[in-house]
C-alpha positions in Angstrom: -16.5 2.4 16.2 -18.0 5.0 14.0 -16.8 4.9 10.6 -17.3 7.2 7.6 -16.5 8.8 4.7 -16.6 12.9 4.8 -15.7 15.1 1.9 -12.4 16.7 2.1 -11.9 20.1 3.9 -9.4 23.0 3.5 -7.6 21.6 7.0 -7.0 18.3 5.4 -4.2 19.5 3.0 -1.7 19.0 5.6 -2.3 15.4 6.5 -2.5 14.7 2.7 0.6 16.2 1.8 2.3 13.2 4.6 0.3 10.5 3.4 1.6 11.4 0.1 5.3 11.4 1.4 5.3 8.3 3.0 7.4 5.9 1.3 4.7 2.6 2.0 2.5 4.9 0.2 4.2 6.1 -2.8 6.0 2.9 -3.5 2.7 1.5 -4.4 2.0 4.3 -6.7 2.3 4.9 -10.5 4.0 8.0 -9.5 6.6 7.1 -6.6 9.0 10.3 -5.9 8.4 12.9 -3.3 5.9 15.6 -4.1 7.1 19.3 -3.0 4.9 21.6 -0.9 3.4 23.3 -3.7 3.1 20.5 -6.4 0.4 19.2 -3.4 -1.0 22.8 -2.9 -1.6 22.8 -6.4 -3.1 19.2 -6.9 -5.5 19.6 -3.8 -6.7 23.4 -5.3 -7.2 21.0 -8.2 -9.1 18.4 -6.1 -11.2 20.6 -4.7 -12.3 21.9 -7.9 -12.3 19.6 -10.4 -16.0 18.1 -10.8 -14.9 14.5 -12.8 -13.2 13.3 -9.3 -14.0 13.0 -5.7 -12.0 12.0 -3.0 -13.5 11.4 0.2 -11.6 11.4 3.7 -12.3 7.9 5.8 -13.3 8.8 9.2 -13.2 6.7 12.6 -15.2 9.2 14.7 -12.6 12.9 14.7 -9.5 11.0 13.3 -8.8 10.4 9.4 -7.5 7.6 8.4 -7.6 7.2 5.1 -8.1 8.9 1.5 -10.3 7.7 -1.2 -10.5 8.4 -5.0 -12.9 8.0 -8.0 -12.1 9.8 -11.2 -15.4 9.2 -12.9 -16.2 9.1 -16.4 -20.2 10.1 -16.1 -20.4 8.7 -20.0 -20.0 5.3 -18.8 -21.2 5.7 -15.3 -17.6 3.8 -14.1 -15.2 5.2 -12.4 -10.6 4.5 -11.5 -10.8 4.3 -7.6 -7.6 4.4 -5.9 -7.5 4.2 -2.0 -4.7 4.0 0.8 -4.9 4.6 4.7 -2.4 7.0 5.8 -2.1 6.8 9.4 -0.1 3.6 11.0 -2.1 3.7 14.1 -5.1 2.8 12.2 -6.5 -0.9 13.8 -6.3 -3.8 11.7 -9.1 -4.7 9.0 -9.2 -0.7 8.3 -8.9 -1.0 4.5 -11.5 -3.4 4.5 -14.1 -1.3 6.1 -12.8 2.0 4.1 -13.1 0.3 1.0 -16.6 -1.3 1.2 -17.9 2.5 2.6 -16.6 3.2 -0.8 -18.1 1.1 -2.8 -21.1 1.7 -1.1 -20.9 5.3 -1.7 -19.7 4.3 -5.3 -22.8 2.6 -6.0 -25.7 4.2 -3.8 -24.3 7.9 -4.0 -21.9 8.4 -7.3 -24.3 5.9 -9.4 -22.2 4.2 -10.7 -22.4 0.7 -12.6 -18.5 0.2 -12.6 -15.9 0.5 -10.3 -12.2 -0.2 -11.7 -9.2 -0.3 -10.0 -5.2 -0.6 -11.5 -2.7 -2.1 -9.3 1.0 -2.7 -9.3 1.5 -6.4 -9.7 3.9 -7.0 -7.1 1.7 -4.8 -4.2 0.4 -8.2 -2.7 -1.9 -6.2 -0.2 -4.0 -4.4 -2.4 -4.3 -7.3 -5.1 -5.9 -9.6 -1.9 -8.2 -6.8 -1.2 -9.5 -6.4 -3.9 -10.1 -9.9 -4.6 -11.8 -10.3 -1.1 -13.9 -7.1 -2.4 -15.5 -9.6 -5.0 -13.4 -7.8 -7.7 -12.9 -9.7 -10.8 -9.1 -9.5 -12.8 -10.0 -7.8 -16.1 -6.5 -7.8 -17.4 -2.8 -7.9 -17.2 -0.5 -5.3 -18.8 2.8 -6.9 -19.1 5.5 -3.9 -18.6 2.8 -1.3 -18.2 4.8 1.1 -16.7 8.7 2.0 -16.3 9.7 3.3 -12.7 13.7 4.1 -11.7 14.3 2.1 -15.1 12.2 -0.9 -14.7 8.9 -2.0 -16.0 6.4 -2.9 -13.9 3.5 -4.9 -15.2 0.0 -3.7 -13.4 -3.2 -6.0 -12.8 -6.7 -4.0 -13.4 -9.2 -5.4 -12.2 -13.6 -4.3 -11.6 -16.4 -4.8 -9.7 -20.3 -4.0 -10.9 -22.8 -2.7 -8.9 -25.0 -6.1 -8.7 -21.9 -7.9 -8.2 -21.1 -5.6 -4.8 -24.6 -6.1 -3.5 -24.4 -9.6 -4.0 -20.7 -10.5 -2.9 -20.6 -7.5 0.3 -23.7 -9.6 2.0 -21.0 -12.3 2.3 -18.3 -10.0 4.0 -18.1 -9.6 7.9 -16.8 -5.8 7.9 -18.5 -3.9 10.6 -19.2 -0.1 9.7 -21.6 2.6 10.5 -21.9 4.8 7.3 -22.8 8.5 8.0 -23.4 10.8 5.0 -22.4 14.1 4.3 
């Protein structure tokens, strides 16, 4: 398998806009209700301009599988990642590998000291990854955020750059990284 991360192309706003849709997706979002046609045309014009962010499309050979975010604050050289793989098809242990080809980007590419990462407290999945990422809980907002009239408490958690190349030797997660 050939994995990699490749930046994002005009003729990936179509796959986008369904990952975006799909209800696994957005339920484990701080923002869960259908996006329209043109609040994603807008957001991806956005994307592909704005210079603070970069989102990179996870690759296995000619099929994506997966997006990935880092809204970077170049002050303190850390960044909010957010990550998801879009395509049900993808093989088993794909978040895994997508996510340590972003940290490694992250850290090697981006420069980055920090990488930080909020998540929903009751999406299981994403709390376990992270943790097997060497990601360490930095706090716990009690009612952080109110969705269809309910709060929802998020866990943030962060990983350092030394911390990465120490923990990821540990990891079995097969890649091949390419660059841009």
């Amino acid at each position: 398998m050939n994995y990699f991360l490749r930046e994002l192309k005009e003729e990936d706003k179509d796959i986008l806009f369904k990952w975006r849709n799909k209800e696994e997706i957005r339920l484990n979002m701080f923002h869960s209700t259908p996006i329209s046609y043109e609040q994603h045309l807008e957001w991806f014009e956005n994307v592909l301009q704005h210079q603070s962010s970069v989102y990179r499309i996870f690759m296995n050979q000619n099929t994506p599988l997966g997006l990935v975010s880092f809204k970077i604050n170049p002050q303190h050289q850390t960044c909010f990642w957010g990550f998801y793989v879009g395509e049900e098809t993808a093989p088993r242990g794909t978040g895994s590998i997508m996510c340590s080809l972003a940290l490694d980007f992250a850290f090697d590419h981006l420069k980055l000291r920090k990488v930080i990462g909020e998540v929903l407290a009751f999406n299981k999945k994403s709390i376990k990854l992270h943790q097997k990422l060497g990601f360490s809980q930095e706090g716990y907002f009690n009612k952080e955020i109110i969705r269809d009239g309910e709060f929802i408490d998020v866990i943030r958690f962060a990983l350092f750059e030394e911390d990465w190349v120490n923990h990821k030797k540990q990891l079995n997660i097969p890649y091949v990284q390419r660059s841009d």
